[in-house]
C-alpha positions in Angstrom: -2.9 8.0 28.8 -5.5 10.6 30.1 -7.9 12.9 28.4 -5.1 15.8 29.5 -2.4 13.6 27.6 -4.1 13.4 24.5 -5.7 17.0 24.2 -2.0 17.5 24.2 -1.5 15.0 21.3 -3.1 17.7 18.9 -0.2 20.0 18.8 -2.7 23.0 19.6 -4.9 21.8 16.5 -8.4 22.1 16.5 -10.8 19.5 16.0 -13.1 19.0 13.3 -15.8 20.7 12.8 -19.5 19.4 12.7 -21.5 17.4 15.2 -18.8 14.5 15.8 -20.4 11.8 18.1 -17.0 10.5 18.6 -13.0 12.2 18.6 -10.0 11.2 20.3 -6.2 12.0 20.2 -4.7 13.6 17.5 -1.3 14.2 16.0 0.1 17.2 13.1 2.3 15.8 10.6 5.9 15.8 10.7 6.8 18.4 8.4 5.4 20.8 9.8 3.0 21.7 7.0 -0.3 21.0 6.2 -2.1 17.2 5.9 -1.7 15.9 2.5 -3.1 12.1 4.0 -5.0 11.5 6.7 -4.7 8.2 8.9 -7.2 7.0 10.8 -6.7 4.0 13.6 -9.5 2.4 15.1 -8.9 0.5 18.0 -10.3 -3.0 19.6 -13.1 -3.4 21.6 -12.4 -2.6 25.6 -9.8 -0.1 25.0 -9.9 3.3 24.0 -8.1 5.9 20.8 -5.2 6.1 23.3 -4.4 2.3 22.9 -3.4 2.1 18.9 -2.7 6.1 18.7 0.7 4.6 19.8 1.1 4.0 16.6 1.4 7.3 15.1 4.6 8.7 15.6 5.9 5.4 14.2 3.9 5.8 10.9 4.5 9.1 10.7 7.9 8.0 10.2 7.0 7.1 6.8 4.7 9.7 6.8 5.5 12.8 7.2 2.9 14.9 5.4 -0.2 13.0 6.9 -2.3 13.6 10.0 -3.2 10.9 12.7 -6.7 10.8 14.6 -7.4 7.8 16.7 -11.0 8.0 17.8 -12.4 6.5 21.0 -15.7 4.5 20.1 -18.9 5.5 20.9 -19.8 3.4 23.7 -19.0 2.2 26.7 -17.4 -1.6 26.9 -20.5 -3.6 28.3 -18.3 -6.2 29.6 -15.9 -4.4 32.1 -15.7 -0.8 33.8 -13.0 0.8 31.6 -12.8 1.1 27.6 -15.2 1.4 24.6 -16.5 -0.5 22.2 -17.6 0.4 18.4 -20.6 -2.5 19.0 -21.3 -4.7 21.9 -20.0 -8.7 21.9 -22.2 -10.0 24.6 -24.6 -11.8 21.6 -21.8 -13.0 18.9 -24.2 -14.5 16.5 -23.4 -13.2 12.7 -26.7 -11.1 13.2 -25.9 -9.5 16.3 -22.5 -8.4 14.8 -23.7 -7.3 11.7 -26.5 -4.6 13.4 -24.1 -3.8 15.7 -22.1 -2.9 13.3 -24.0 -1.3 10.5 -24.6 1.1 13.8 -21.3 2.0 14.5 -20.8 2.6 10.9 -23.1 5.2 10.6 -21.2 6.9 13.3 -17.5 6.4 11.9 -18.8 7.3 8.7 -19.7 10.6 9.6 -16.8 11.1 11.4 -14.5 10.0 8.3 -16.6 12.7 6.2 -16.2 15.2 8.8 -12.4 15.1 9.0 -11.4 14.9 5.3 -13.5 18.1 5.0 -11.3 19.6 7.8 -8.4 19.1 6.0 -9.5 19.6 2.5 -8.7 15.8 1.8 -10.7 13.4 -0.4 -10.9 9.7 -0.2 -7.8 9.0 -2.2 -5.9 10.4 0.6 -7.2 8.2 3.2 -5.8 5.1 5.3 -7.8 3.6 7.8 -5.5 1.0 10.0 -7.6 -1.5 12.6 -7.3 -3.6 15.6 -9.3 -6.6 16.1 -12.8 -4.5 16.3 -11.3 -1.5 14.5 -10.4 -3.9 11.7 -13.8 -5.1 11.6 -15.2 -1.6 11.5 -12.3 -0.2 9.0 -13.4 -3.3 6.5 -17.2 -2.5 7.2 -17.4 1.2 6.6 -14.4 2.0 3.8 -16.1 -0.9 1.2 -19.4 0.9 1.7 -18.0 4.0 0.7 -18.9 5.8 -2.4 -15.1 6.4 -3.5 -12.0 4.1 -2.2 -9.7 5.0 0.6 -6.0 4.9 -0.7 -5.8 1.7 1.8 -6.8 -0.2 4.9 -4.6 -1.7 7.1 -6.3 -4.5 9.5 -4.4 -6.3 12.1 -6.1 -9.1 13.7 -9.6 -8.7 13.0 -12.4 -10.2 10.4 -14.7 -9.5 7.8 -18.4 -8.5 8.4 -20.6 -9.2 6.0 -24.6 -8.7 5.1 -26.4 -7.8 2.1 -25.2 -4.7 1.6 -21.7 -5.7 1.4 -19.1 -7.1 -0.9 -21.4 -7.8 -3.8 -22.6 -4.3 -3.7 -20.1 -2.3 -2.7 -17.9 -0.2 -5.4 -14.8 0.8 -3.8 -11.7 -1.2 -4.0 -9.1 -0.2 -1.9 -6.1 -2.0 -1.3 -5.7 -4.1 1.5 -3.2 -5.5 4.5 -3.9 -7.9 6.5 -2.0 -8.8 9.7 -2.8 -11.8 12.2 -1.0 -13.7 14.6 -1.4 -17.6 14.5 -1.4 -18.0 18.1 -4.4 -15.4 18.6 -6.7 -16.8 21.1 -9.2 -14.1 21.0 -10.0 -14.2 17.2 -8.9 -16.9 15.5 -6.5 -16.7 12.9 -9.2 -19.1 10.4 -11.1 -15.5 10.7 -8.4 -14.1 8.6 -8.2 -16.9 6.2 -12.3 -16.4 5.6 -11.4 -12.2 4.8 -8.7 -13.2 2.4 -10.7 -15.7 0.2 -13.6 -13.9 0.7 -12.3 -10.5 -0.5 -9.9 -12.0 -3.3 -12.9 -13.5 -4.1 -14.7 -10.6 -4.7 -11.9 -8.5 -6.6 -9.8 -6.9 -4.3 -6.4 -6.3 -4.0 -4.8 -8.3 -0.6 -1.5 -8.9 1.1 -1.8 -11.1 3.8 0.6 -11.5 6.3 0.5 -14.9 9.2 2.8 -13.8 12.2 3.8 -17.4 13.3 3.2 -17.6 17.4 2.2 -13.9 17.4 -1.1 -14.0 20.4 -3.7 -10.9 19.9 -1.6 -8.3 19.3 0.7 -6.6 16.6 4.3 -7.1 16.6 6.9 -5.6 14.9 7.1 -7.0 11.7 3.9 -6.6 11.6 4.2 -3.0 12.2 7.2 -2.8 9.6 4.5 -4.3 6.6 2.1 -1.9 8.0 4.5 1.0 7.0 5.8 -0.4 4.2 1.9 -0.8 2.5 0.6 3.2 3.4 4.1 4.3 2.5 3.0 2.3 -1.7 -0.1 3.2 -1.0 -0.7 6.8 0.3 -0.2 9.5 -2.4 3.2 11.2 -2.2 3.1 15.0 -1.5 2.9 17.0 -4.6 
């Protein structure tokens, strides 16, 4: 999809306000009327906001009332010509992930702030929904938040943790977990290590194992994801 394509996305809205490091395509809700949730989908490293904004007219299905944004990250993929990534994957080691990304976060943070103030939305109207990296970076930034998102959605991805994290976080949002157990890029054990880990530390988590399912998200997988920000989004009042 090009840049064209997806300034078309917004429906002739405008973006958010505020020096925004990163944006990406967007899409109005369904009914026509204002955004009473915001969704926001992060995508996996080496693609772009294009790749999971694919998923938005297909939420917004359940989801009538809520806006879509699906940013691009804010660098370039270090590993091929094409793509972003939210933190580089050359150096894997637990450190190197968690500085990467405690940097991104600070980015994505912002950005979160930024667009629930454009559409006069607080926390407890939010969904973030990941993709490998995305869910890495949804998990990262919405437990570190000051209030809890209405829920995150993370299809397979993992948890990053430092000292900042799970011990001293204080939201608890509610939390899907999608992975396939064929997935040769992250291993499906990484979503076994989020589940126990989070249960562990008090959250709420529904975990889902696609049987055969490679990286990806399938369609069951799409239909729990719809099913869990339908319970979990606040209805239009």
């Amino acid at each position: 999809m090009s840049e064209k394509q997806s300034a078309e996305n917004q429906n002739g809205e405008k973006k958010a306000t505020g020096n925004q490091l990163i944006d990406g395509p967007r899409l109005l809700p369904a009914s026509g009327g204002p955004a009473r949730q915001l969704v926001i989908l992060l995508h996996g490293v080496g693609a772009d906001g294009n790749d999971l904004f694919a998923l938005a007219p297909q939420l917004a299905q359940v989801l009538p009332d809520a806006a879509f944004v699906s940013p691009h990250a804010p660098e370039p993929f270090d590993m091929a010509p094409t793509g972003r990534q939210w933190f580089s994957l050359i150096d894997r080691t637990p450190d190197s992930i968690v500085r990467g990304a405690r940097k991104a976060a600070s980015v994505l943070d912002a950005f979160i702030e930024a667009e629930l103030v454009h559409h006069d939305l607080s926390d407890a109207d939010l969904a973030l929904v990941g993709f490998s990296q995305g869910t890495m970076m949804a998990l990262y930034v919405a437990l570190r938040r000051a209030q809890a998102c209405a829920a995150i959605v993370g299809f397979s991805g993992a948890l990053v943790d430092d000292d900042r994290g799970l011990s001293g976080g204080t939201a608890k949002p509610p939390i899907l977990l999608v992975h396939g157990d064929a997935d040769e890029v992250v291993p499906v054990a990484a979503h076994y290590d989020a589940v126990t880990r989070l249960l562990a530390a008090g959250f709420s988590v529904e975990s889902h194992i696609r049987p055969g399912l490679p990286h990806g998200i399938d369609g069951p997988g799409l239909d729990y994801c719809k099913a869990f920000l339908a319970k979990h989004l606040a209805p239009a009042s």
